[in-house]
C-alpha beads as a LAMMPS data file, in Angstrom:
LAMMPS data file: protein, C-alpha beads

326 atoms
325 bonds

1 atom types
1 bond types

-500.0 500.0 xlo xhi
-500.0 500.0 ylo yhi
-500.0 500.0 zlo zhi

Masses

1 110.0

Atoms # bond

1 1 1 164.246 -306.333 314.364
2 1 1 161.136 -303.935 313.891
3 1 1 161.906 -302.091 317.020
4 1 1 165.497 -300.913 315.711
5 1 1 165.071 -298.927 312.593
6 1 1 162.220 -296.710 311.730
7 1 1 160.141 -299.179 309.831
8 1 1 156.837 -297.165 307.860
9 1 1 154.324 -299.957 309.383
10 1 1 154.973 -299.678 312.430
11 1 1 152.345 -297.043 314.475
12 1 1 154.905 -296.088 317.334
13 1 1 158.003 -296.269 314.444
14 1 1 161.027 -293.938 315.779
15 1 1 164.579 -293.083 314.216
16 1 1 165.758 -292.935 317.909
17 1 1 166.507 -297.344 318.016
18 1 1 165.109 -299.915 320.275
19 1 1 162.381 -300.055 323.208
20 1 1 165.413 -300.679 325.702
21 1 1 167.157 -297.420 324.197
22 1 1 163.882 -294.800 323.972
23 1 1 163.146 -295.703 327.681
24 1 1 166.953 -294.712 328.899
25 1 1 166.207 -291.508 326.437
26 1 1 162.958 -290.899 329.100
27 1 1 164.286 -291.760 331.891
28 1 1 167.553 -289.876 331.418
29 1 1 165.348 -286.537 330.780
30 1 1 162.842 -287.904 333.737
31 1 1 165.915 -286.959 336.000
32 1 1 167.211 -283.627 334.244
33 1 1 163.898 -282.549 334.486
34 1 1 163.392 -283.222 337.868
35 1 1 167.027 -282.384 338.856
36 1 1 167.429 -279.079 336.988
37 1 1 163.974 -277.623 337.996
38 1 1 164.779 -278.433 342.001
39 1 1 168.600 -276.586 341.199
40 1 1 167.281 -273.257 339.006
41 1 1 164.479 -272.854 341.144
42 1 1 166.498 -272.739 344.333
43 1 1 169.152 -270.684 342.761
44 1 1 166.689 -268.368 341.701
45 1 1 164.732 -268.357 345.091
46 1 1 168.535 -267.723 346.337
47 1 1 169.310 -264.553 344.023
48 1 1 166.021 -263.247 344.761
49 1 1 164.916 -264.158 348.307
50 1 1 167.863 -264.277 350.181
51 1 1 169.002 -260.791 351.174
52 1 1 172.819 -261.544 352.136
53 1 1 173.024 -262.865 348.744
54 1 1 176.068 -260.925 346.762
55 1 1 174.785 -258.249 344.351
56 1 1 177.472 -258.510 341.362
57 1 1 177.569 -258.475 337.673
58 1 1 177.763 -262.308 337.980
59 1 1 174.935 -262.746 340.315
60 1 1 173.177 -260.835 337.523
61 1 1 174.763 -263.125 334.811
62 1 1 173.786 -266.374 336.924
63 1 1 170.399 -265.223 337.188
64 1 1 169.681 -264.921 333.330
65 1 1 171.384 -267.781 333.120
66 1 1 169.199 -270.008 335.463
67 1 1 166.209 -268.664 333.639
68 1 1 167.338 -270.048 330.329
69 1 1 168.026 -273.156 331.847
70 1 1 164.631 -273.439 333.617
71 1 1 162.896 -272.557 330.150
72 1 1 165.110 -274.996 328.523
73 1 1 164.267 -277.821 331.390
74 1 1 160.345 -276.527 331.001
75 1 1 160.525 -278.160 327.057
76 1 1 161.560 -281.440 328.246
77 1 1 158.144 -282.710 329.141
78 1 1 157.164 -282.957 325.362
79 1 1 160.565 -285.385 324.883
80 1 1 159.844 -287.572 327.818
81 1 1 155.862 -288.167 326.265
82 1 1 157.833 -288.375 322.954
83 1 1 159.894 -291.545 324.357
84 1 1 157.328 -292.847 326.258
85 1 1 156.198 -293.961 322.661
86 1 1 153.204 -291.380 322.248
87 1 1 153.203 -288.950 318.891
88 1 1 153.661 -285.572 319.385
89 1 1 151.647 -282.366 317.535
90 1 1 153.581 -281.767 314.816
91 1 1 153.436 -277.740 316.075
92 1 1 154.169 -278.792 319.383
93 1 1 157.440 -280.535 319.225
94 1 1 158.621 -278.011 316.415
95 1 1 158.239 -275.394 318.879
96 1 1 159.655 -277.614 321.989
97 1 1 162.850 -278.312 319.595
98 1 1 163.217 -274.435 318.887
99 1 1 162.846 -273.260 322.538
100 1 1 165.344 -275.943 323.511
101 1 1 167.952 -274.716 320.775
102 1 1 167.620 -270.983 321.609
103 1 1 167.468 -271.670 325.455
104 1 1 171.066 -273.929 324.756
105 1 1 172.672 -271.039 323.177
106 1 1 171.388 -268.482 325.842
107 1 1 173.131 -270.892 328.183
108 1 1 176.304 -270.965 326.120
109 1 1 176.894 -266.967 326.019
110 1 1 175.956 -266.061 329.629
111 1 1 178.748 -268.594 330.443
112 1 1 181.009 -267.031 327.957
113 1 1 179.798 -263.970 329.628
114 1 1 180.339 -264.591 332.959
115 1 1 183.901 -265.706 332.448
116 1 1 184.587 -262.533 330.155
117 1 1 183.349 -260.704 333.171
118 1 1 185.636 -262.509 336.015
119 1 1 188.613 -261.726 333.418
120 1 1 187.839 -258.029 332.984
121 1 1 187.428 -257.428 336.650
122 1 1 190.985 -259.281 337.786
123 1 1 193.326 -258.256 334.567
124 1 1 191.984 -254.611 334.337
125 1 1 190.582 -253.639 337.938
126 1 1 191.773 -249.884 337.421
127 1 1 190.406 -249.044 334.005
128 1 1 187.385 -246.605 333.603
129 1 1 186.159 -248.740 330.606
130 1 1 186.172 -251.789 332.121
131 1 1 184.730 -250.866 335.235
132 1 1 181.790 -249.001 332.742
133 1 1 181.340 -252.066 330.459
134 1 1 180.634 -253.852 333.594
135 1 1 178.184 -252.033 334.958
136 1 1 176.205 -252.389 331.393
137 1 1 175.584 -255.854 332.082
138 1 1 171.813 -255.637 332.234
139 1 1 171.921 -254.153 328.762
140 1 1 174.403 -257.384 327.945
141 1 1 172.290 -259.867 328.927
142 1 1 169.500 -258.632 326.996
143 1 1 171.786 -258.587 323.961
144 1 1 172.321 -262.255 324.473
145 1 1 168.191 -262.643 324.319
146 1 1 167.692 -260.505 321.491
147 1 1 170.716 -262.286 319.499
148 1 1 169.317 -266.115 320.726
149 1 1 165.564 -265.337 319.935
150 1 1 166.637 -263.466 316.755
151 1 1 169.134 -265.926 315.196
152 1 1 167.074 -269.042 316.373
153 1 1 163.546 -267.301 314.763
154 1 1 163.632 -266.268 311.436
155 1 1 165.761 -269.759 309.926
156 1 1 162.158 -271.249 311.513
157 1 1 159.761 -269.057 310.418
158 1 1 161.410 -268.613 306.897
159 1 1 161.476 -272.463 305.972
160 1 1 158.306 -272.969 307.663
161 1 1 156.734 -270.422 305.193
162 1 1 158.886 -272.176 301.816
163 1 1 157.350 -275.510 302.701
164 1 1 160.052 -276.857 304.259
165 1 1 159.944 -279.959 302.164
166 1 1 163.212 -281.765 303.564
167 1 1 160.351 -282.296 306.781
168 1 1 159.398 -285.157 304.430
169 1 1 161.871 -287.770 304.394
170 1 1 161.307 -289.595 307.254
171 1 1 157.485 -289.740 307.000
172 1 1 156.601 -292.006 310.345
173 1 1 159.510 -290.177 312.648
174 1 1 158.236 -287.707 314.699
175 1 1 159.727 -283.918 314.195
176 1 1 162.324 -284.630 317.328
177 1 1 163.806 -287.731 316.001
178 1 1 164.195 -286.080 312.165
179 1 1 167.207 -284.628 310.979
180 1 1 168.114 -281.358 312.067
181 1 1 166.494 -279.681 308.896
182 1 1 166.880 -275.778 310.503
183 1 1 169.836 -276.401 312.263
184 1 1 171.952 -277.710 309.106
185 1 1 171.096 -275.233 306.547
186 1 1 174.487 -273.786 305.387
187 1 1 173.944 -270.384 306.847
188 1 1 172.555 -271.428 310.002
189 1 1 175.046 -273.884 310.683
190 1 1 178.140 -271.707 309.896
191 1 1 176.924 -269.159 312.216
192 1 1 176.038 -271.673 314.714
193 1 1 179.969 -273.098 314.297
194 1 1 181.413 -269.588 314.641
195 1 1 179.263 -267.354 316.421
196 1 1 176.996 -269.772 318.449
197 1 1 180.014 -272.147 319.800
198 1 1 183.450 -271.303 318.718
199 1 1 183.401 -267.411 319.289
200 1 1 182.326 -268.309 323.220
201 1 1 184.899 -271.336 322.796
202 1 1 187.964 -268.704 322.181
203 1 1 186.343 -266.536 324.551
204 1 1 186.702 -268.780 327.362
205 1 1 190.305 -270.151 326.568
206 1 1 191.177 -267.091 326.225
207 1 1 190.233 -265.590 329.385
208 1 1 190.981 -268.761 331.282
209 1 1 194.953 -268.124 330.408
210 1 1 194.853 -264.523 331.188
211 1 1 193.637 -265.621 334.421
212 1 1 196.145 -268.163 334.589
213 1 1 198.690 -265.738 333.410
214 1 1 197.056 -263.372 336.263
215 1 1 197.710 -265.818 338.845
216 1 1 200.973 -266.718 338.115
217 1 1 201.933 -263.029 338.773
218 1 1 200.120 -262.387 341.444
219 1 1 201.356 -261.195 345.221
220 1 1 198.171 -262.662 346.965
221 1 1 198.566 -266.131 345.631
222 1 1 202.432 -266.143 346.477
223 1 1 201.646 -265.100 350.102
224 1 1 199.066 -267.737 350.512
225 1 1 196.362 -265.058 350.862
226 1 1 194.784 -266.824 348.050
227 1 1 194.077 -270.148 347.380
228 1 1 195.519 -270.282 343.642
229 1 1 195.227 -273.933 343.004
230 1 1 191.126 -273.542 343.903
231 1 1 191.011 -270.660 341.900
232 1 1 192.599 -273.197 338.719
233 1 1 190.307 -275.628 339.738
234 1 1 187.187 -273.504 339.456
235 1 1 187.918 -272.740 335.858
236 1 1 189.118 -276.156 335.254
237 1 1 185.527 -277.084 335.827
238 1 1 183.982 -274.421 333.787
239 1 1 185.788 -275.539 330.693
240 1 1 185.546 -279.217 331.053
241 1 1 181.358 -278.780 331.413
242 1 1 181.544 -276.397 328.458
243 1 1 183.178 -279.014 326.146
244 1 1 181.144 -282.036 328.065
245 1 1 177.978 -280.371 327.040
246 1 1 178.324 -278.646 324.302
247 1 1 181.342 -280.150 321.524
248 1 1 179.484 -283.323 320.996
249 1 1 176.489 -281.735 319.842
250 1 1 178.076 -279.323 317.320
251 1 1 180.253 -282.136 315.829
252 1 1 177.477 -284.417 315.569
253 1 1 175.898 -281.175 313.873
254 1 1 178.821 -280.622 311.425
255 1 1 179.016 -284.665 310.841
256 1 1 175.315 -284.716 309.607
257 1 1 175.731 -281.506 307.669
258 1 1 178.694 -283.251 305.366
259 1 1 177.191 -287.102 305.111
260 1 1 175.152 -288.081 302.944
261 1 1 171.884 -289.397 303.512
262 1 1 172.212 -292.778 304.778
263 1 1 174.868 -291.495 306.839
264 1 1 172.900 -289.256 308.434
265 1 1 170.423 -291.871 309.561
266 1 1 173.346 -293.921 311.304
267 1 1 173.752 -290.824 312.310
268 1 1 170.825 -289.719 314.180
269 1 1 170.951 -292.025 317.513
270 1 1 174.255 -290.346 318.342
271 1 1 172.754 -287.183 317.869
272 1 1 170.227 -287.618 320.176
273 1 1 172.685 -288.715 323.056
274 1 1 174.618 -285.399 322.090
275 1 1 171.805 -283.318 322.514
276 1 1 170.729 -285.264 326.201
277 1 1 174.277 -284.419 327.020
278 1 1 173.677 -280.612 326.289
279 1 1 170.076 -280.538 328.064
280 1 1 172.430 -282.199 331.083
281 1 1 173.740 -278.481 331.240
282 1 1 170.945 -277.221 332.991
283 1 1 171.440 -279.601 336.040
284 1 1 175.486 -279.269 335.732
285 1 1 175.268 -274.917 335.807
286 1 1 173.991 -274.650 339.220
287 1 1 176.327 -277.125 340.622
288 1 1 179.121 -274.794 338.623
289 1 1 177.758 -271.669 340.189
290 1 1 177.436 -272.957 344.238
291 1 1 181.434 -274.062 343.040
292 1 1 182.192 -270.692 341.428
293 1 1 180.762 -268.355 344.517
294 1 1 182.675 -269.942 346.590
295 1 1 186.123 -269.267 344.663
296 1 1 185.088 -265.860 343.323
297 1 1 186.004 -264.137 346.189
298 1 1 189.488 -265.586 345.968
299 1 1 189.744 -264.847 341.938
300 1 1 188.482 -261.290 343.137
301 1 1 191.326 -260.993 345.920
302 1 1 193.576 -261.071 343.087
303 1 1 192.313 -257.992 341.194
304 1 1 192.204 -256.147 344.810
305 1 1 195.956 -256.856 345.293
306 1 1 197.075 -256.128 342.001
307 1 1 195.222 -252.891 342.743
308 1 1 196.969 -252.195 345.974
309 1 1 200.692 -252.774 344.482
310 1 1 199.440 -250.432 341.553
311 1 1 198.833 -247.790 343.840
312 1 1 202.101 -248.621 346.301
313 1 1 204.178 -248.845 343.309
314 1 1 203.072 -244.954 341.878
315 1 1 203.413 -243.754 345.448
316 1 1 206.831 -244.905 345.408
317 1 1 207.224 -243.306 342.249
318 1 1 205.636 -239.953 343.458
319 1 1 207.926 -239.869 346.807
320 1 1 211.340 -240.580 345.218
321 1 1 210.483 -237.644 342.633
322 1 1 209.352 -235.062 345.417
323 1 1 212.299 -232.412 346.317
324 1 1 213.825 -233.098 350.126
325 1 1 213.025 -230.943 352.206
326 1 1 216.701 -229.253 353.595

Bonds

1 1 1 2
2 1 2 3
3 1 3 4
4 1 4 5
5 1 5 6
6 1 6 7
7 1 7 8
8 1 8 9
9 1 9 10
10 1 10 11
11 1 11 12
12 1 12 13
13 1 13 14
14 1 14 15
15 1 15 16
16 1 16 17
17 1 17 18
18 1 18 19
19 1 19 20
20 1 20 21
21 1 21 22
22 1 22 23
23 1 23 24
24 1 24 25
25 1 25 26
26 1 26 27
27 1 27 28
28 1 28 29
29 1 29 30
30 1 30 31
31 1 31 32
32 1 32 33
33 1 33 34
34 1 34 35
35 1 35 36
36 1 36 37
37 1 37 38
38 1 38 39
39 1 39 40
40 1 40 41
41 1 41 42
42 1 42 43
43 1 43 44
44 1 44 45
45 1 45 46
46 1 46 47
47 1 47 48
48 1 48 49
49 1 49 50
50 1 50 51
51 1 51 52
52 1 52 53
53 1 53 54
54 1 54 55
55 1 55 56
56 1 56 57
57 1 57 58
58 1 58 59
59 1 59 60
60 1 60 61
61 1 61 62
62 1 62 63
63 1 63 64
64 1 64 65
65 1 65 66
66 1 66 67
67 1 67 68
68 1 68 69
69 1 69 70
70 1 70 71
71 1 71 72
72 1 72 73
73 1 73 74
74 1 74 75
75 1 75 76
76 1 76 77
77 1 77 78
78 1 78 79
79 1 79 80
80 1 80 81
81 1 81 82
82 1 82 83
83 1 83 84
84 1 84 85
85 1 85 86
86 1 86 87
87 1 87 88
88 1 88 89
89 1 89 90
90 1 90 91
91 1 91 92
92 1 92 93
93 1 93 94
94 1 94 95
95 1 95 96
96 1 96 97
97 1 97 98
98 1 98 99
99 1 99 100
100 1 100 101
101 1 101 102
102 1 102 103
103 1 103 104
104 1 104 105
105 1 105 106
106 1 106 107
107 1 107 108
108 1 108 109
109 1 109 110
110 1 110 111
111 1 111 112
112 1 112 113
113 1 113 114
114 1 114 115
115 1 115 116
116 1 116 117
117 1 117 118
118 1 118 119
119 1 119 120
120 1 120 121
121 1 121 122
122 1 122 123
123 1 123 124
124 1 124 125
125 1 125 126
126 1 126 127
127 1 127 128
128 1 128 129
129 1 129 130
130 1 130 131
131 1 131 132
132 1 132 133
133 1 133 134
134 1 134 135
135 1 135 136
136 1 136 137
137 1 137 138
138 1 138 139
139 1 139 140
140 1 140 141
141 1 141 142
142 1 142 143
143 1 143 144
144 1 144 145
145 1 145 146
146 1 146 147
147 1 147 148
148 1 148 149
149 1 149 150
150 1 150 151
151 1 151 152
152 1 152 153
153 1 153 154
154 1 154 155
155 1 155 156
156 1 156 157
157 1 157 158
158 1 158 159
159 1 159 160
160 1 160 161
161 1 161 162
162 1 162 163
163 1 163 164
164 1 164 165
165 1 165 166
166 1 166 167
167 1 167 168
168 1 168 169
169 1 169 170
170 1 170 171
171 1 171 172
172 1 172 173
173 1 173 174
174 1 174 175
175 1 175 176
176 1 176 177
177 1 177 178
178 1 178 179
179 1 179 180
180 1 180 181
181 1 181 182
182 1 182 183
183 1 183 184
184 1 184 185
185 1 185 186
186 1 186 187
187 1 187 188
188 1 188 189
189 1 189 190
190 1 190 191
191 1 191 192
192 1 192 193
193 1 193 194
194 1 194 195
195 1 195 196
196 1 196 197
197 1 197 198
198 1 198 199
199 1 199 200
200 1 200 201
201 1 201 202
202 1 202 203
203 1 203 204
204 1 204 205
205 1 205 206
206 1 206 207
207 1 207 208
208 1 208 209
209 1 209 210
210 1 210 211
211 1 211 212
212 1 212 213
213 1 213 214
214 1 214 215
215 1 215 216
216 1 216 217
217 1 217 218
218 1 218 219
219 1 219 220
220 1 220 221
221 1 221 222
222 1 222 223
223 1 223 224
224 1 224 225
225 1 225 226
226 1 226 227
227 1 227 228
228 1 228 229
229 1 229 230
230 1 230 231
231 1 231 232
232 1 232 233
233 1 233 234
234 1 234 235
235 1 235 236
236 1 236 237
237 1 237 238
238 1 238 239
239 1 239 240
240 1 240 241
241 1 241 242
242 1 242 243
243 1 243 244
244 1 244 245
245 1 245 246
246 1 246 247
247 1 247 248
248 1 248 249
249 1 249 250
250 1 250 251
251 1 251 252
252 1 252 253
253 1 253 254
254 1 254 255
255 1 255 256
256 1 256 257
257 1 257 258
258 1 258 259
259 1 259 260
260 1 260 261
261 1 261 262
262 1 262 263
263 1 263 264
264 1 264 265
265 1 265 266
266 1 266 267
267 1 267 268
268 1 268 269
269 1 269 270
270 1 270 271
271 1 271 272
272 1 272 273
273 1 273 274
274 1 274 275
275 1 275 276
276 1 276 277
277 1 277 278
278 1 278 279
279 1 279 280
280 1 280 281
281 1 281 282
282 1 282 283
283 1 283 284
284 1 284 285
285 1 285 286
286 1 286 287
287 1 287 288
288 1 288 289
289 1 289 290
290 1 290 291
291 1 291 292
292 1 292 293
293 1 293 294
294 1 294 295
295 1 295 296
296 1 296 297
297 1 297 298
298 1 298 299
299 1 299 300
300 1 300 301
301 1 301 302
302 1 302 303
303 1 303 304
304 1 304 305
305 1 305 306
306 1 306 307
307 1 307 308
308 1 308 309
309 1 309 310
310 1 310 311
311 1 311 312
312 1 312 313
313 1 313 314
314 1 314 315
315 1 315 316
316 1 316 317
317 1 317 318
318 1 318 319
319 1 319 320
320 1 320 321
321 1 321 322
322 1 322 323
323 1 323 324
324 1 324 325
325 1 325 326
């Protein structure tokens, strides 16, 4: 029974359960590791190297996004040696952790961002604003840095400097199998809820039925110019690896927040799992993207037609208003 709680005597003690359950923890990060720095480094080479690769706002979105996945998959390492029953530097796997969390919310708002983007560019193709807003993305995507870095930061480097004397319950647990201590302060984890998850959440339900909507009316699609149901299909997928990856983890977050503290020990193995499913991200987002260039075209046909029958329809306009000619 010694390997399944977190007993003080033990040297190798972990709140993370048995032997059988820390080695699935390492070799389940063994293959995102391996998996997501293969995917991001090819789509990267891809973006970069390959010159008949499309030049768009979402190439440029997919790009930042593959770096914060490869930075995320880079602090890995330091959970595998963690599960392979070795004890972390205390600064190390403090760091590792906060990487990982700012790297998973980087991840989260270039996806909102990118499906903003696709909905802009097919509901609105003819306004100025839009079309200006879109060629700021640059200046967005370092926005979603800054806000990452700076949210993720200072809740560290502020209860690092008080003491943080919460790190002390769980004396023989190393830092990554403690309790979220940053992540559940009260104003960290109500701007985590809202402006880290469930902002981008509304975003992207939000778009995906104006695109829906968009499709529904479209002249393209009921021609069979355009493949609608591959178009649905593409943002089915979006959505379902957004929730896959990312609900779990913020319940679990909002679960340990409100229990108590022996519920939040029972707690603890689940969120682990939660968070392995979110790291899974960075393997599932260039699967996503080789998906989503392959549809965007199609999604883009949309806003092209929508643009022609603008332009036909205030023609027609213009020509039954002109004086005939006797």
């Amino acid at each position: 029974m010694e390997n399944d709680s977190c007993s003080e005597g033990a040297p190798n003690a972990t709140c993370c359960g048995t032997e059988e359950l820390r080695r699935l923890f390492m070799a389940a990060y063994v293959l995102i590791s391996v998996v997501g720095l293969l995917l991001n480094l090819t789509a990267l080479a891809i973006f970069y190297c390959n010159p008949k690769a499309p030049r768009s706002q979402t190439t440029v979105y997919m790009t930042n996004l593959a770096v914060a996945d490869l930075l995320l998959v880079l602090t890995l390492p330091a959970r595998i040696y963690h599960y392979s029953g070795a004890r972390l530097n205390p600064v190390l796997c403090e760091v590792a952790g906060l990487v990982l969390l700012v790297n998973m919310y980087g991840s989260i708002f270039f996806l909102a961002c990118m499906n903003l983007d696709r909905c802009l560019a097919v509901c609105f193709p003819l306004s100025s604003r839009v079309k200006a807003w879109r060629k700021r993305t640059p200046l967005v995507c370092l926005g979603v840095w800054t806000l990452t870095v700076g949210a993720s930061l200072p809740t560290y480097l502020i209860k690092k400097a008080g003491g943080g004397g919460q790190q002390q319950q769980l004396p023989q647990c190393d830092c990554l199998d403690r309790v979220p201590v940053y992540a559940t302060q009260p104003a960290a984890i109500g701007a985590t809820l809202t402006v880290g998850f469930g902002i981008p959440l509304g975003s992207m339900l939000l778009c995906s039925w104006c695109l829906l909507r968009a499709l529904r009316r479209s002249a393209a699609v009921q021609m069979g110019l355009v493949k609608g149901k591959k178009i649905r299909n593409m943002m089915m997928v979006n959505a379902a690896v957004f929730l896959l990856c990312f609900l779990p983890y913020h319940c679990l977050l909002v679960l340990i927040y409100r229990g108590g503290e022996e519920q939040r020990q029972r707690l603890m193995l689940w969120y682990q799992g939660s968070l392995l499913i979110a790291c899974a991200n960075a393997v599932l987002d260039p699967l996503v993207y080789y998906f989503t260039t392959q549809t965007f075209k199609d999604t883009m046909a949309v806003g092209k037609m929508r643009v022609f029958h603008s332009n036909s329809s205030e023609e027609q306009k213009r020509g039954a208003s002109a004086p005939l000619n006797s």
